[in-house]
C-alpha positions in Angstrom: 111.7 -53.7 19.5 109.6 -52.0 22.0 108.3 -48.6 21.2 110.0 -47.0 24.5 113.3 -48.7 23.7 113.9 -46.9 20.1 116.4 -44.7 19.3 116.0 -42.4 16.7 118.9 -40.5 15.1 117.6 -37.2 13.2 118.6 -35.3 10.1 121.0 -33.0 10.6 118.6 -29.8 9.3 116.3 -30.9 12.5 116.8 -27.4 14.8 118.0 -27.8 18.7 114.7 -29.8 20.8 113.4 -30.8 17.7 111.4 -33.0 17.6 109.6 -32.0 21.0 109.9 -33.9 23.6 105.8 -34.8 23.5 105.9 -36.1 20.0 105.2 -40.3 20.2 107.1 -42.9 18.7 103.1 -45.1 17.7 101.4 -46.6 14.8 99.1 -44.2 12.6 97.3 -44.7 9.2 97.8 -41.4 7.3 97.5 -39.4 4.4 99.7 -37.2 2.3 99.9 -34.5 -0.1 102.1 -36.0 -3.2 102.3 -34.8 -7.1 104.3 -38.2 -7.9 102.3 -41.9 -8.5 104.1 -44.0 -6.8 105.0 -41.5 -4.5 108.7 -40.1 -5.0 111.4 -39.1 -2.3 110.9 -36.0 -3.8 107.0 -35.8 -2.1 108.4 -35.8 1.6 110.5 -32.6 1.7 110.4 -31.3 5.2 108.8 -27.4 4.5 112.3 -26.9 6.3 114.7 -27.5 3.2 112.3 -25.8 0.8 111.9 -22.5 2.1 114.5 -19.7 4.3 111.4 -17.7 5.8 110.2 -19.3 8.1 109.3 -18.0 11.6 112.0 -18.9 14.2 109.1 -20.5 16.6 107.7 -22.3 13.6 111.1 -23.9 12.3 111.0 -27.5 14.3 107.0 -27.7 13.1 108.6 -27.0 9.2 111.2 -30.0 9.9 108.5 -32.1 10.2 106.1 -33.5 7.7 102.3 -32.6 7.3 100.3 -35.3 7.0 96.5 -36.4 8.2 94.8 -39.4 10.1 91.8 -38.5 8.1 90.8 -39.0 4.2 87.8 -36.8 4.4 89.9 -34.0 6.0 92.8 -33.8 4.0 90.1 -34.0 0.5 88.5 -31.5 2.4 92.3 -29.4 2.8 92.9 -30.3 -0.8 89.9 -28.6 -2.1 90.3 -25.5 -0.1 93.6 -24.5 -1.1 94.7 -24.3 -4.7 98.1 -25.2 -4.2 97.3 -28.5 -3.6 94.2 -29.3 -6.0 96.6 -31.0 -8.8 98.1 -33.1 -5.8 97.3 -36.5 -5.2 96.6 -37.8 -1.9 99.0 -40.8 -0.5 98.2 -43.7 2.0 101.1 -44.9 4.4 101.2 -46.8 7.7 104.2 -45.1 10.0 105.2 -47.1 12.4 107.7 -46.2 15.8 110.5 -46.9 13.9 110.1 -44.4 11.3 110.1 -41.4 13.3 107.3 -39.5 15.8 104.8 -37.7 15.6 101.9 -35.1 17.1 98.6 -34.2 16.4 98.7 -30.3 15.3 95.4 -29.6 14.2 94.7 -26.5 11.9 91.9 -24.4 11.9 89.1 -27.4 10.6 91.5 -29.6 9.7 91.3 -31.4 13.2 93.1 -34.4 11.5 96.2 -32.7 11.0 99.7 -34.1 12.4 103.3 -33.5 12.2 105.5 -36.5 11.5 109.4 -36.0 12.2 111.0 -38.4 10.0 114.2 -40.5 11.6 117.6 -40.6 9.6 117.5 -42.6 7.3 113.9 -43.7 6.4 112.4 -43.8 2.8 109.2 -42.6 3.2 108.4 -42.9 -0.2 108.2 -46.5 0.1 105.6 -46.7 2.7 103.0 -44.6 1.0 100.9 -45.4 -2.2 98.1 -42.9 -4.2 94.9 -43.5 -2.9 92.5 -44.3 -5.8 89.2 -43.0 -4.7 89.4 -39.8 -3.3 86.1 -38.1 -1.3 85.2 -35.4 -3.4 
């Protein structure tokens, strides 16, 4: 189906104009933060459902999944913050139909994108540990 033709439905947790309207239904190679090998439903909490303080103008960003287009960033992300030094790092091809997304780069971490995950789609299944991680 062509990209411009899909329509996504969204969890019901997604806030009013969320995801924005400039996020892009394409084809990325990314990486993820997971604690599970294979990667478990449990890994792709949206921030969203996990915590009740988060800022108002920060609450569609938190319905959406952090993930990276680059290995050396996120072992570089990893590395800096101790929270996610026991995590492994996952590999996944997203496609349109899987949801959108929008680069929303952080500080160094240039790499850095939010992926809105459509109704409906295991994203546990499209991600597997990468083996060699950049140290």
């Amino acid at each position: 189906m062509p990209v411009d033709r899909i329509q996504h439905t969204w969890p019901a947790f997604f806030p009013p104009d969320c995801p924005p309207a400039d996020a892009e239904a394409v084809k990325r190679e990314v990486y993820r933060f997971v604690i599970n090998d294979p990667p478990a439903a449990a890994d792709f909490v949206p921030l969203i459902q996990l915590r009740d303080d988060i800022w108002p103008s920060k609450l569609c960003e938190a319905a959406g999944l952090s993930v990276f287009t680059d290995l050396v960033d996120a072992a570089r992300q990893r590395r800096r913050f101790k929270g996610f030094r026991r995590r492994k790092v996952a590999r996944g091809i997203i496609q349109p139909e899987h949801g959108v997304s929008k680069s929303t780069p952080r500080d160094s971490f240039l790499s850095h994108v939010t992926w809105w995950l459509a109704d409906g789609v295991a994203a546990e299944t499209l991600f597997a540990v990468v083996s060699e991680i950049v140290p």
